[in-house]
C-alpha positions in Angstrom: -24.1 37.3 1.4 -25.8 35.8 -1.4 -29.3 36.8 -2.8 -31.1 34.4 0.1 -29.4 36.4 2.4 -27.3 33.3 3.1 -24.1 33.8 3.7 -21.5 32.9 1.3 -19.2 29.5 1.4 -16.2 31.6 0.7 -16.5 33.4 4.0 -14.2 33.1 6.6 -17.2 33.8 9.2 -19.5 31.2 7.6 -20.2 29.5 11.0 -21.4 26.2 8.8 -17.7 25.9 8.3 -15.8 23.7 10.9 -12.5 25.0 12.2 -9.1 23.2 11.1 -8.2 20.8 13.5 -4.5 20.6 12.7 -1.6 20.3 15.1 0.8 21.7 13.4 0.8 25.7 14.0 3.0 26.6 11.2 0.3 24.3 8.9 -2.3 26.0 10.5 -1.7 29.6 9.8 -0.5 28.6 5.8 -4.3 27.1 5.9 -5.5 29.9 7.5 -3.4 31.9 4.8 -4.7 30.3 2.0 -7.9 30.5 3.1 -8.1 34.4 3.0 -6.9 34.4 -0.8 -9.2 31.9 -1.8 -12.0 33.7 0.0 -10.9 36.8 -2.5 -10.4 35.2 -5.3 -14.1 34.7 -6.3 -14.9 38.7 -6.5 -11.3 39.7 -8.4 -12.6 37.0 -11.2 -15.6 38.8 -11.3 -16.8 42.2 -13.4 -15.0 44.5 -16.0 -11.1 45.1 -15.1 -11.2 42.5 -13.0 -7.7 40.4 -13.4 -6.4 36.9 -13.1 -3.3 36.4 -11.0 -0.1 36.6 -12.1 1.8 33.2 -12.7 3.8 33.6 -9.6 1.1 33.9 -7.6 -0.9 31.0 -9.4 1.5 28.9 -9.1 1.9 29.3 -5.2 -2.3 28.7 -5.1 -1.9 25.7 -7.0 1.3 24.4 -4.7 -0.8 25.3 -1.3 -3.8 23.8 -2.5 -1.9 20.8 -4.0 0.0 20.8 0.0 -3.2 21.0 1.9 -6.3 19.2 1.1 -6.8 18.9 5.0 -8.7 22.3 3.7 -10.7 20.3 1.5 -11.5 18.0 4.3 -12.1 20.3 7.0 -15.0 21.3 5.6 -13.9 24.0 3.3 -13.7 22.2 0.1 -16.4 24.8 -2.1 -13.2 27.3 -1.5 -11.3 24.8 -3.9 -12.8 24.8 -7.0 -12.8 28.8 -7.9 -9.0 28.8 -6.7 -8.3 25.6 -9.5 -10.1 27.7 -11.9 -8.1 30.9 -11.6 -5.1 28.2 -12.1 -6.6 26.9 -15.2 -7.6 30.2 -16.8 -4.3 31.6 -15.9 -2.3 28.6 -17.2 -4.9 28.8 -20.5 -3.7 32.3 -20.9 -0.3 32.7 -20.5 0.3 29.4 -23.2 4.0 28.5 -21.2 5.0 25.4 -20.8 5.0 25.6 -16.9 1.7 26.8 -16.3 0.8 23.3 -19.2 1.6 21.3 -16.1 -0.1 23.5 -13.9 -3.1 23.0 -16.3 -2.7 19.1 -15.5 -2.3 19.3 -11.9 -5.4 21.8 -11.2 -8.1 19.5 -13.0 -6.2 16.2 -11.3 -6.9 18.0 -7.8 -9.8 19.1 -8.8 -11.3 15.6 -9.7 -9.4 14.7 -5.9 -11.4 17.6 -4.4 -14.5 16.3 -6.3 -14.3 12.9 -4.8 -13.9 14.3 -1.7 -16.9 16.2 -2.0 -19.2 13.3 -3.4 -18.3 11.4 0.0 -21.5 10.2 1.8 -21.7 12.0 4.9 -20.7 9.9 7.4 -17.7 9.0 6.3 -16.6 12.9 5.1 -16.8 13.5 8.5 -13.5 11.2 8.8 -11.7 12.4 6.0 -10.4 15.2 8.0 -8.5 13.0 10.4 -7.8 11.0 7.8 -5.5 13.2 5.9 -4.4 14.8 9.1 -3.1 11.7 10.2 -1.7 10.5 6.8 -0.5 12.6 4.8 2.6 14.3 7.0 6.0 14.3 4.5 3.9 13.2 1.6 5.7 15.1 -1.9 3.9 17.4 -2.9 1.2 16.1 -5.3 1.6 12.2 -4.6 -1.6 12.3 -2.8 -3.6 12.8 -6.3 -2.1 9.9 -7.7 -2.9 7.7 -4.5 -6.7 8.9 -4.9 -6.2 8.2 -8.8 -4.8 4.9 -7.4 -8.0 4.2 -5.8 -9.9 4.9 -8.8 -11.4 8.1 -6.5 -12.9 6.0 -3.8 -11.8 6.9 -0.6 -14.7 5.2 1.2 -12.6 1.5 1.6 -9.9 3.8 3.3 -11.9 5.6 5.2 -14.1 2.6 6.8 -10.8 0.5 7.4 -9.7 3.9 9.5 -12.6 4.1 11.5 -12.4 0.0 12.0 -9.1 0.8 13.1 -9.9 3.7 15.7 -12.4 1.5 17.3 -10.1 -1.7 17.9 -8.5 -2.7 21.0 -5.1 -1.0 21.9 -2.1 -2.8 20.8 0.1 -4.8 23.6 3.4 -2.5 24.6 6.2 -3.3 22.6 8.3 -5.2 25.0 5.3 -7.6 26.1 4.8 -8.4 22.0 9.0 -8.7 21.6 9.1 -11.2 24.9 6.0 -13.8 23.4 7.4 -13.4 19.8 10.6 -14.3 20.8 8.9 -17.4 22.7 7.2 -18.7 20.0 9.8 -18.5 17.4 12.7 -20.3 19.4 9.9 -22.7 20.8 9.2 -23.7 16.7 10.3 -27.3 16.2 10.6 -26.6 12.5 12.7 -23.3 13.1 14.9 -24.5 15.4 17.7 -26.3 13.2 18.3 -22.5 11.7 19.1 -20.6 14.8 21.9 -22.9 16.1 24.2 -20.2 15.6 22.2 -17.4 15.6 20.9 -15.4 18.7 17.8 -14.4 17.7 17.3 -12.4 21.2 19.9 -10.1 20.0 18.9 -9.8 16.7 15.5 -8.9 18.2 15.8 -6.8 21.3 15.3 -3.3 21.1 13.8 -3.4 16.8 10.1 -3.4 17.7 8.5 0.4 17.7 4.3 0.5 18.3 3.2 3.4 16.5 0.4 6.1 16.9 -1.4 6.3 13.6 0.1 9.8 12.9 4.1 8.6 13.6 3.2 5.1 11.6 1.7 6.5 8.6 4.3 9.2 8.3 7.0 6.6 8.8 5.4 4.0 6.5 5.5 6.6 3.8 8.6 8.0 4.6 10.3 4.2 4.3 8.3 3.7 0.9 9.8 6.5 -0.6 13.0 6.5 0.9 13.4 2.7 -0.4 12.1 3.8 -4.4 14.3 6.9 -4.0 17.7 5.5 -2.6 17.6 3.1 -5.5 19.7 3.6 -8.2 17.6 3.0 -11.1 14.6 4.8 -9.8 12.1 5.0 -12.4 7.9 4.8 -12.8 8.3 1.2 -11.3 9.3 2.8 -8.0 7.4 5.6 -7.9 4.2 3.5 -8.8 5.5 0.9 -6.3 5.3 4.2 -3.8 1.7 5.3 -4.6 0.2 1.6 -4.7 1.7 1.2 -1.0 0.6 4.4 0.2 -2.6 3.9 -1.1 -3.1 0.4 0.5 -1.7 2.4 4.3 -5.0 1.3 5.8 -4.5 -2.3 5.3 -1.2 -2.7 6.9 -1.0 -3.2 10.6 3.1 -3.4 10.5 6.3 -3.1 8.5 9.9 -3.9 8.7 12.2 -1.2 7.5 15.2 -3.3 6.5 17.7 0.0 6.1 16.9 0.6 9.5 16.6 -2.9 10.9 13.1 -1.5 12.3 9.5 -3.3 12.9 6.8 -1.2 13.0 3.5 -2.2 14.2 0.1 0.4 14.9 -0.7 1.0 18.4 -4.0 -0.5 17.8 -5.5 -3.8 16.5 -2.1 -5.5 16.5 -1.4 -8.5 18.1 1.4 -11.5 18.6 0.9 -12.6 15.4 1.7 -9.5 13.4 4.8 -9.3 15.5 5.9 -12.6 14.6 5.4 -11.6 10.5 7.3 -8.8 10.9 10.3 -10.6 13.2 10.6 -13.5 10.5 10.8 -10.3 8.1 13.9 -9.1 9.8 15.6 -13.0 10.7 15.0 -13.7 7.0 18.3 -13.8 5.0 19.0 -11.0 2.6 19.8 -14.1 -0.4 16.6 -15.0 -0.2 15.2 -11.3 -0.5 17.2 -10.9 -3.2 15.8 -13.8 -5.2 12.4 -13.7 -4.9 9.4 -11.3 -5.5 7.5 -9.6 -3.1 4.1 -12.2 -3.4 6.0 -15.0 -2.5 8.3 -13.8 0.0 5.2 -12.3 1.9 3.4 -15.6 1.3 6.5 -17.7 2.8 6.9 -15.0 5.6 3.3 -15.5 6.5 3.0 -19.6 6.0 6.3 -19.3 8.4 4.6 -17.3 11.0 0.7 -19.0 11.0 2.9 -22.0 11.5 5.0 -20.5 14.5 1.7 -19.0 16.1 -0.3 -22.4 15.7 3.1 -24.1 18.0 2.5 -22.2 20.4 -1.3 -21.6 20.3 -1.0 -18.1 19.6 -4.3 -17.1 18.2 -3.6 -16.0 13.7 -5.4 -13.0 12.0 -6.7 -15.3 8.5 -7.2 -12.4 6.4 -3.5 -11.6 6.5 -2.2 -12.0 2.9 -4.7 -15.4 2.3 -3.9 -15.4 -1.2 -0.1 -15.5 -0.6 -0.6 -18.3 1.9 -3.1 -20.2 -0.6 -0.1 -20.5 -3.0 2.6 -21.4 -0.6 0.4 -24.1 0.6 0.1 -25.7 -2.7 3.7 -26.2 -3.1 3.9 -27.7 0.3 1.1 -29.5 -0.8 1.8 -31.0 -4.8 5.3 -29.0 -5.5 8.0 -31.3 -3.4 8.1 -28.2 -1.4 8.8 -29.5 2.4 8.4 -26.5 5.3 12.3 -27.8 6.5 13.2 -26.9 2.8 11.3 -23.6 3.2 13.1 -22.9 6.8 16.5 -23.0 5.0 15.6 -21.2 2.1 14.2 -18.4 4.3 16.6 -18.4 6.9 19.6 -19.8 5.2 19.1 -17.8 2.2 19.8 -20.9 -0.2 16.6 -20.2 -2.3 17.3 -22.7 -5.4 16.0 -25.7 -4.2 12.5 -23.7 -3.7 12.9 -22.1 -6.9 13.8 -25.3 -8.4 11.0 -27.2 -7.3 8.8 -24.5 -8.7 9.8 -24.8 -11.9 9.6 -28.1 -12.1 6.1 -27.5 -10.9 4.7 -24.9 -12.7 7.3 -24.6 -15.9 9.9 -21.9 -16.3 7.1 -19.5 -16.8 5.4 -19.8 -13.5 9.1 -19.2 -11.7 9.0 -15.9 -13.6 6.2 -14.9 -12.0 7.1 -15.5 -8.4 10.7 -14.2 -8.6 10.2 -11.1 -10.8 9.8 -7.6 -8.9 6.6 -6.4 -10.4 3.7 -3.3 -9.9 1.3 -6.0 -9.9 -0.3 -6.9 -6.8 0.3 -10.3 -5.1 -3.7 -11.3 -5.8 -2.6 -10.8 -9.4 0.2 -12.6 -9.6 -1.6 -15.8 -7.9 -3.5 -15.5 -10.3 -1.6 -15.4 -13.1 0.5 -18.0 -11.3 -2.4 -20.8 -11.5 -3.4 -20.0 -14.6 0.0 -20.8 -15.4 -1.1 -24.0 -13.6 -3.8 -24.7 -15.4 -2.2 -24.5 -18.6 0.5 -26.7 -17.7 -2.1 -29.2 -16.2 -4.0 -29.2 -19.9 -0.8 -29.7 -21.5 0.5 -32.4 -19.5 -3.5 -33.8 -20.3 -2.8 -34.0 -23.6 0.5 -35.4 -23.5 -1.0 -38.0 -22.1 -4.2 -38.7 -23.8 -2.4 -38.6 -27.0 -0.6 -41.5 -26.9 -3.8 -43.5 -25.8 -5.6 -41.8 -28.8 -2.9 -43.1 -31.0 -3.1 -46.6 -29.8 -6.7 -47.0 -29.6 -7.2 -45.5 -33.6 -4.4 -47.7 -34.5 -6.4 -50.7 -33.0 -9.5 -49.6 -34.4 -7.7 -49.4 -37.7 -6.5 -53.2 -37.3 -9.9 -54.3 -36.8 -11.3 -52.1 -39.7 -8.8 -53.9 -42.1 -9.1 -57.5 -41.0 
């Protein structure tokens, strides 16, 4: 008890203290675990002869509390801080290099914990589903650096969660996989690129609707399996990783191309997401390979608005609009037709495209749409039309020059005679 006779955060009876709500048994009871040492921990630090943990045991605090912020979320989060502390002062004292990176990941968590804390409370009340329901076969750790990737806000998240709990349920996976398959072999501008193709086939049995648990664990799961399998894995991938995770909220499907898998959330998915992600598995790996992500998700998206709109499938607009803006002005100014785009997608011939980018928007502004980049696909429209612009103003001056030229030299005439 403290001296107002109120009892103490650290206690394990503090009835102001919700239970975990965690499914997982084993999880629960290495909660329940750490709980109980980080209850102690505040009186051992206190008082003469009083000593820190060892480094072994330190070490396993930090790990747990690095493992479980569910803790933090559950409404136990005041345990956190005294526990990161005993990490820090041990990791001060012993002056080894392991405990210098325990140092670094105790005050990253505890700037985590912090935000967590700072939460209005309405939406702290979801953060304990929220990390319940996202963070299964997360590495250990990688959940600081998605909340550093947010720049510690957690509220965008959260809300988009909540949105998403509240949404209607998504259609089964066979009714989505039977209109899909409709509309895409109904396309007109399609058509010509499944001659020999048997797109029921290549479909049937690929579409899985997820619970947000089993999507968010497989999500991540595919986004690290992808960075890790590669053979050059570096910072690109494991930023690529973190920037993904951190965006989860925002994605209503995936396709898993090393498992030929479509993945959509079992709520607030719709025909349209199904078509996305089918183009996403009928696309040819050639063009894959030759493009970047911002406008292979632009084309995929152009290609599926287009399908929907054939068949009067209603479109989600504020699926990757930025993507979509840029593929419309090449259809638009580039010499970019949608047959030429079908080909390329399908086909997997991608220079023509490329090509008529270029041509377009200089050397430079193919770069940016064929490069593999951290950046996100808003940033590299933008980039990609201030490449625009640039060439635009040049091509300006190209032109005025001339008529500068000739008018001066006219000018000149008149001056002399």
């Amino acid at each position: 008890m403290d001296p107002e006779g109120a009892p103490s955060p650290f206690s394990l009876d503090n009835q102001n203290i919700p239970p975990l709500l965690l499914g997982d048994p084993e999880t629960a009871v290495r909660c329940q675990e750490l709980l109980a040492l980080l209850a102690a921990l505040p009186d051992r630090l206190k008082g003469p002869g009083q000593k820190l943990p060892p480094v072994q045991e330190a070490q396993a605090i930090l790990q747990d509390v690095l493992w479980l912020p569910q803790i933090a979320a559950a409404g136990h989060i005041l345990r956190i801080p005294p526990a990161l502390e005993a990490v820090a002062a041990v990791a001060l004292f012993e002056c080894r290099d392991v405990v210098a990176e325990m140092l670094s990941w105790s005050r990253r968590a505890a700037a985590c914990y912090q935000v967590i804390l700072d939460l209005d409370e309405p939406v702290r009340g979801l953060a304990e589903a929220w990390f319940r329901t996202h963070l299964p076969n997360w590495i250990e750790g990688e959940w600081v650096s998605v909340i550093e990737y947010m720049k510690f806000d957690l509220t965008p998240s959260l809300t988009a969660f909540k949105e998403r709990q509240d949404s209607l349920p998504t259609p089964t996976a066979e009714i989505l996989q039977a209109q899909t398959l409709t509309a895409i072999t109904a396309s007109v501008s399609l058509q010509p690129q499944f001659v020999d193709v048997d797109v029921a086939a290549r479909l049937r049995g690929r579409l899985i609707v997820r619970d947000e648990r089993d999507y968010n664990t497989n999500y991540a799961a595919h986004i690290v399996r992808d960075a890790a399998g590669s053979a050059a894995y570096n910072a690109y991938h494991y930023a690529q990783g973190v920037r993904s995770i951190a965006s989860i909220d925002w994605k209503r499907g995936y396709f898993d191309a090393k498992l030929t898998l479509l993945s959509l959330r079992d709520r607030g998915c719709a025909v349209h997401h199904c078509v996305h992600e089918s183009l996403h598995l009928l696309c040819s790996p050639a063009w894959f390979g030759s493009v970047g992500k911002c406008l292979n998700e632009g084309v995929t998206e152009y290609l599926a608005r287009m399908v929907c709109d054939q068949s009067s499938i209603p479109i989600e607009l504020n699926a990757y609009p930025r993507n979509v803006q840029l593929v419309k002005q090449l259809v638009a100014y580039a010499d970019v037709t949608v047959p030429m785009l079908a080909t390329a997608y399908l086909g997997g011939n991608a220079e023509p495209v490329l090509d008529a980018i270029e041509r377009y928007s200089t050397p430079a502004g193919r770069r940016l749409l064929v490069e593999r980049t951290t950046r996100t696909s808003a940033e590299t429209v933008d980039l990609w039309f201030e490449e625009l612009d640039r060439t635009d103003l040049d091509d300006l001056k190209d032109f005025v020059a001339p008529v500068f030229d000739k008018a001066k030299a006219v000018m000149d005439d008149c001056v002399i005679q």
